[in-house]
C-alpha positions as CSV (number, residue, x, y, z in Angstrom):
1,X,14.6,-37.7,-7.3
2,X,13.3,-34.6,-8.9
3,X,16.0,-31.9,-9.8
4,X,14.9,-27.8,-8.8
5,X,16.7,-24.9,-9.6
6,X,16.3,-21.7,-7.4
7,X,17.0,-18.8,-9.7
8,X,18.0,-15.7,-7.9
9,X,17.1,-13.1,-9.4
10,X,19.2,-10.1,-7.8
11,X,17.8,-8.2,-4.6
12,X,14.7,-10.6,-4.0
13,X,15.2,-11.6,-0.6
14,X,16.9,-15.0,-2.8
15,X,19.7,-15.2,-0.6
16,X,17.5,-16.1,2.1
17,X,14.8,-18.3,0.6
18,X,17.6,-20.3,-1.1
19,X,19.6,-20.6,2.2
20,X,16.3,-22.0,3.7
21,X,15.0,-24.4,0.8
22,X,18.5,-25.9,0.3
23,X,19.1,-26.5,4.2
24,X,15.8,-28.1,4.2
25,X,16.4,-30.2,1.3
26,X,20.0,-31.2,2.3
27,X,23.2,-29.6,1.3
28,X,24.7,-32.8,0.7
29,X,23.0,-32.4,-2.5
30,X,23.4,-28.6,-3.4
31,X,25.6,-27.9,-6.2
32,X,28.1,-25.6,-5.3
33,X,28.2,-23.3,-8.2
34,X,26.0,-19.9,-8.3
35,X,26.5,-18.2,-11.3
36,X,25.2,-19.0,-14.2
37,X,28.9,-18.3,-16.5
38,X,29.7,-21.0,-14.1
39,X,28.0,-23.8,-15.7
40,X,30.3,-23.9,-19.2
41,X,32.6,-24.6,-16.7
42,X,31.1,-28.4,-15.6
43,X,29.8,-31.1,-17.3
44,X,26.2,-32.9,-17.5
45,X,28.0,-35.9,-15.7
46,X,29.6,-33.4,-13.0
47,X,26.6,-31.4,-12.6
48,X,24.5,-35.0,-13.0
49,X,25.7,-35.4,-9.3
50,X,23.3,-32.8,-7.5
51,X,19.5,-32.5,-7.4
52,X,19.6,-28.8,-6.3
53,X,20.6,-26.0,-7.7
54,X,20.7,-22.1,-6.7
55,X,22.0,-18.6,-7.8
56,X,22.0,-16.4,-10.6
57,X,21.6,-19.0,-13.1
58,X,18.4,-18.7,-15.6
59,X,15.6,-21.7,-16.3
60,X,16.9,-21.5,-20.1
61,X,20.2,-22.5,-19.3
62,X,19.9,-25.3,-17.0
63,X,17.2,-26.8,-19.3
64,X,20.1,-27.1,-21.9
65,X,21.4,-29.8,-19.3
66,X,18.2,-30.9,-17.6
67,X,15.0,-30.6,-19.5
68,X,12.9,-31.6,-16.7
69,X,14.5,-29.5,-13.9
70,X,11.6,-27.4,-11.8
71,X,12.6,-24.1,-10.8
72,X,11.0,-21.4,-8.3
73,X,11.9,-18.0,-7.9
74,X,11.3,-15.1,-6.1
75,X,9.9,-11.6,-7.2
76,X,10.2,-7.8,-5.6
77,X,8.0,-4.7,-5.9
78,X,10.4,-3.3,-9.1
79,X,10.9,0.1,-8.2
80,X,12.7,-0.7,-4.6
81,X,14.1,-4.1,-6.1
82,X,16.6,-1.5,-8.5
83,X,17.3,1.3,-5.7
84,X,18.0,-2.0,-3.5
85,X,20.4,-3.6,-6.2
86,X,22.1,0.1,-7.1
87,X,23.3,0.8,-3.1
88,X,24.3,-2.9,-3.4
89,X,26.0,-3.2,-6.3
90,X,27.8,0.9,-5.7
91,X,28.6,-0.8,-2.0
92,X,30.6,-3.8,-3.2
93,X,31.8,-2.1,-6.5
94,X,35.9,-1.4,-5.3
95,X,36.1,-5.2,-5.0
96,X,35.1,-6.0,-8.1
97,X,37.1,-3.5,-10.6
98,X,37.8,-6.3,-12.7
99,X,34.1,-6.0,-14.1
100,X,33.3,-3.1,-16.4
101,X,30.3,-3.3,-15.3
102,X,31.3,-2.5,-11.7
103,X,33.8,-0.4,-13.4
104,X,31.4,1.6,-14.7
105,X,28.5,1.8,-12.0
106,X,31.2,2.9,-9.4
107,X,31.8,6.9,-9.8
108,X,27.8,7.1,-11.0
109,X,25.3,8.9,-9.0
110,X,21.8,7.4,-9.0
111,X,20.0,9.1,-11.8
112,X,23.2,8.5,-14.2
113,X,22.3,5.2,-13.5
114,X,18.7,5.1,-14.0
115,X,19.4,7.0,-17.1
116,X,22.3,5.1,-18.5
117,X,21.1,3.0,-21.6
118,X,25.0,1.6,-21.9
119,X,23.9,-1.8,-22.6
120,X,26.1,-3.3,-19.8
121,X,23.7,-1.2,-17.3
122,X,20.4,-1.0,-19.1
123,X,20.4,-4.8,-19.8
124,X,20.7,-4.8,-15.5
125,X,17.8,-3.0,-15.0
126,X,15.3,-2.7,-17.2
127,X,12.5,-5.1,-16.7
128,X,14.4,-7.7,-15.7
129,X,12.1,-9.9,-13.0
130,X,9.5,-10.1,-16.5
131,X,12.0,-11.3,-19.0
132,X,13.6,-13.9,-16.7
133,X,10.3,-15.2,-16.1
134,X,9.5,-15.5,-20.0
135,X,12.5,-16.8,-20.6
136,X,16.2,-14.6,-21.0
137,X,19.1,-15.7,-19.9
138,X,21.9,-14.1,-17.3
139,X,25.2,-13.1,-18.5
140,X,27.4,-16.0,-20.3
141,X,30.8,-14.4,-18.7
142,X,31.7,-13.3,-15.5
143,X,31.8,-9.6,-16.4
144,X,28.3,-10.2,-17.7
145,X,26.7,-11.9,-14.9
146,X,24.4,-8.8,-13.8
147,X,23.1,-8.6,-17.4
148,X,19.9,-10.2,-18.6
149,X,19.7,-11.2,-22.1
150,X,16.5,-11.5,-23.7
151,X,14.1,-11.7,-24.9
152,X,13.6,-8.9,-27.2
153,X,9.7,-8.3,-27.5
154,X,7.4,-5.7,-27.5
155,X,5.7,-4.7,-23.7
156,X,2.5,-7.4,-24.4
157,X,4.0,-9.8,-25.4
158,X,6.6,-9.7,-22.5
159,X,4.0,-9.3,-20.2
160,X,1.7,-12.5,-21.6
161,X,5.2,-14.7,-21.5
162,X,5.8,-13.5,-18.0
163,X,2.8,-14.2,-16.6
164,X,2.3,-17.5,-18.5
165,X,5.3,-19.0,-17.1
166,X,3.9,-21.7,-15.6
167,X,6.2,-24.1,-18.3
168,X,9.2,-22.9,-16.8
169,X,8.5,-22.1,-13.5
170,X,7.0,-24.6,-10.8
171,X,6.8,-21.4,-8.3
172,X,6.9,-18.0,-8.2
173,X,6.5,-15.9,-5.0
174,X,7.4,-12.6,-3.7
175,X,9.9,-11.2,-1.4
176,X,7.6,-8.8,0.1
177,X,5.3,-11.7,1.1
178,X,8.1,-13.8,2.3
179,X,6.4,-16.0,4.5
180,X,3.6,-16.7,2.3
181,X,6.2,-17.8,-0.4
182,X,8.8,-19.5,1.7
183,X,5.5,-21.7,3.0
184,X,4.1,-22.6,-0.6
185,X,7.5,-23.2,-2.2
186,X,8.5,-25.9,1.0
187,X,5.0,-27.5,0.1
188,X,5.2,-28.0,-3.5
189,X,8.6,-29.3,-3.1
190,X,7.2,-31.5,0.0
191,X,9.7,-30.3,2.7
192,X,8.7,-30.3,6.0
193,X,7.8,-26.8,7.2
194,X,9.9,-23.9,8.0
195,X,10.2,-23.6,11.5
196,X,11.2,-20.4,11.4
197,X,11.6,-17.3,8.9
198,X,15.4,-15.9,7.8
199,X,15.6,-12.9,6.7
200,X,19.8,-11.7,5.3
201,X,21.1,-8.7,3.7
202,X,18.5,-6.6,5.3
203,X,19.5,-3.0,5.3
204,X,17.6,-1.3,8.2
205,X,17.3,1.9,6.9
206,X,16.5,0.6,3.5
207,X,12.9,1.7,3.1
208,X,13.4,5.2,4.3
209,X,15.7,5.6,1.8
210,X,14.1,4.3,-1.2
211,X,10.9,6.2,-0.2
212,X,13.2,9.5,0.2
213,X,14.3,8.5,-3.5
214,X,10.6,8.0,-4.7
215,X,9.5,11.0,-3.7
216,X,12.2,12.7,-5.9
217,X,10.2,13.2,-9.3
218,X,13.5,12.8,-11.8
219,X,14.5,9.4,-10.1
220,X,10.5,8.4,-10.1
221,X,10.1,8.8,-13.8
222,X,13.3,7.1,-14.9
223,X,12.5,4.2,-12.8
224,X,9.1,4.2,-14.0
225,X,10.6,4.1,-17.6
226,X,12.7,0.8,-16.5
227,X,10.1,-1.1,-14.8
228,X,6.5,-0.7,-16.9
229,X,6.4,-4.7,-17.9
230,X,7.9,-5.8,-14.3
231,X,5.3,-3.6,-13.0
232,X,2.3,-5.0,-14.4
233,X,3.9,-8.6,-14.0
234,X,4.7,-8.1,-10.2
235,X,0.9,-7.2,-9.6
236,X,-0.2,-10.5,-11.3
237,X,2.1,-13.2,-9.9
238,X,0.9,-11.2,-6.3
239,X,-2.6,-11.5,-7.0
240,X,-2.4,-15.2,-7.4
241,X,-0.1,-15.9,-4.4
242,X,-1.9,-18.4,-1.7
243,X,-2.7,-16.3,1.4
């Protein structure tokens, strides 16, 4: 039996589409670990048990177990994806004061963290969906596990390994074309189909907000400056999705 990985990359609807693919393809057979720090923690045997794995764990470092695993993952429009992962991350930050990184997010307004280039926040945020695709890792630790390391190239060259990720990544879809996705990932992995759509962590007044923030110009630009590869990326991989 095949082994796939869904990697999450953070605020992409992932939570959902992995609660739907693993259901589907029997949680008797999901490993139970969902961060990718975890995996140091098990061996190949232990980890040899499952054939599905899901969470914030990168392509890169479950091929250092599994050469052969198949992975899908889910994309966002970039600008909303970080707004969406700021109020997150600010909304569960007193929980997790053990983390510099929450630590550090916790007392900042939104354009400190936009414009923050501590490495522990930049490395969060700034074109993250396009260097998971061609390849970086998430953080080794658990105060690193928002971080994205790698890979350090310039803008083209990110954006031609993104896009060309076919090597590492079976599927790609997009949480703004959920259903679309959900449909085309259950095929290739020859599940039945969805009977029905789940949508979690959906935050009702979401949208209103992030378009309030959008049409602020100093929080528009220093987006922009975090998301010019994702951007580009995002348009591709949309392009090419099945409708």
């Amino acid at each position: 039996m095949p082994r796939w990985l869904i990697s999450r990359i953070h605020k992409t609807a992932s939570t959902a589409f992995a609660s739907q693919i693993t259901e589907a393809y029997g949680l008797d057979r999901l490993c139970p670990i969902t961060f990718e720090w975890e995996l140091s923690r098990w061996d190949s045997d232990r980890l040899a048990a499952y054939s599905i794995f899901q969470g914030h764990i990168s392509v890169s470092a479950m091929r250092m177990r599994f050469p052969d695993i198949r992975a899908v993952t889910m994309l966002r429009e970039p600008r909303r994806r970080i707004l969406s992962a700021y109020y997150f991350w600010k909304r569960i930050a007193d929980n997790h004061q053990e983390s510099a990184f929450f630590r550090a997010i916790k007392p900042m307004s939104l354009l400190d963290f936009l414009q923050s280039r501590d490495p522990l926040i930049y490395s969060s945020i700034y074109n993250v969906q396009s260097r998971l695709l061609a390849g970086g890792n998430f953080g080794s630790c658990n105060h690193t596990r928002t971080n994205v390391i790698g890979p350090d190239l310039p803008d083209d060259e990110l954006f031609d390994m993104a896009v060309n990720c076919e090597g590492r990544f079976a599927f790609v879809g997009s949480a703004d074309h959920y259903q679309i996705s959900l449909n085309s990932a259950f095929c290739l992995m020859e599940l039945p189909p969805a009977k029905n759509v789940l949508m979690t962590n959906v935050n009702p007044d979401g949208n209103a907000r992030y378009q309030q923030n959008l049409e602020n110009q100093s929080i528009r630009e220093a987006l922009e400056a975090l998301v010019v590869v994702d951007d580009l990326v995002y348009r591709r991989i949309v392009s090419n999705l099945s409708c």
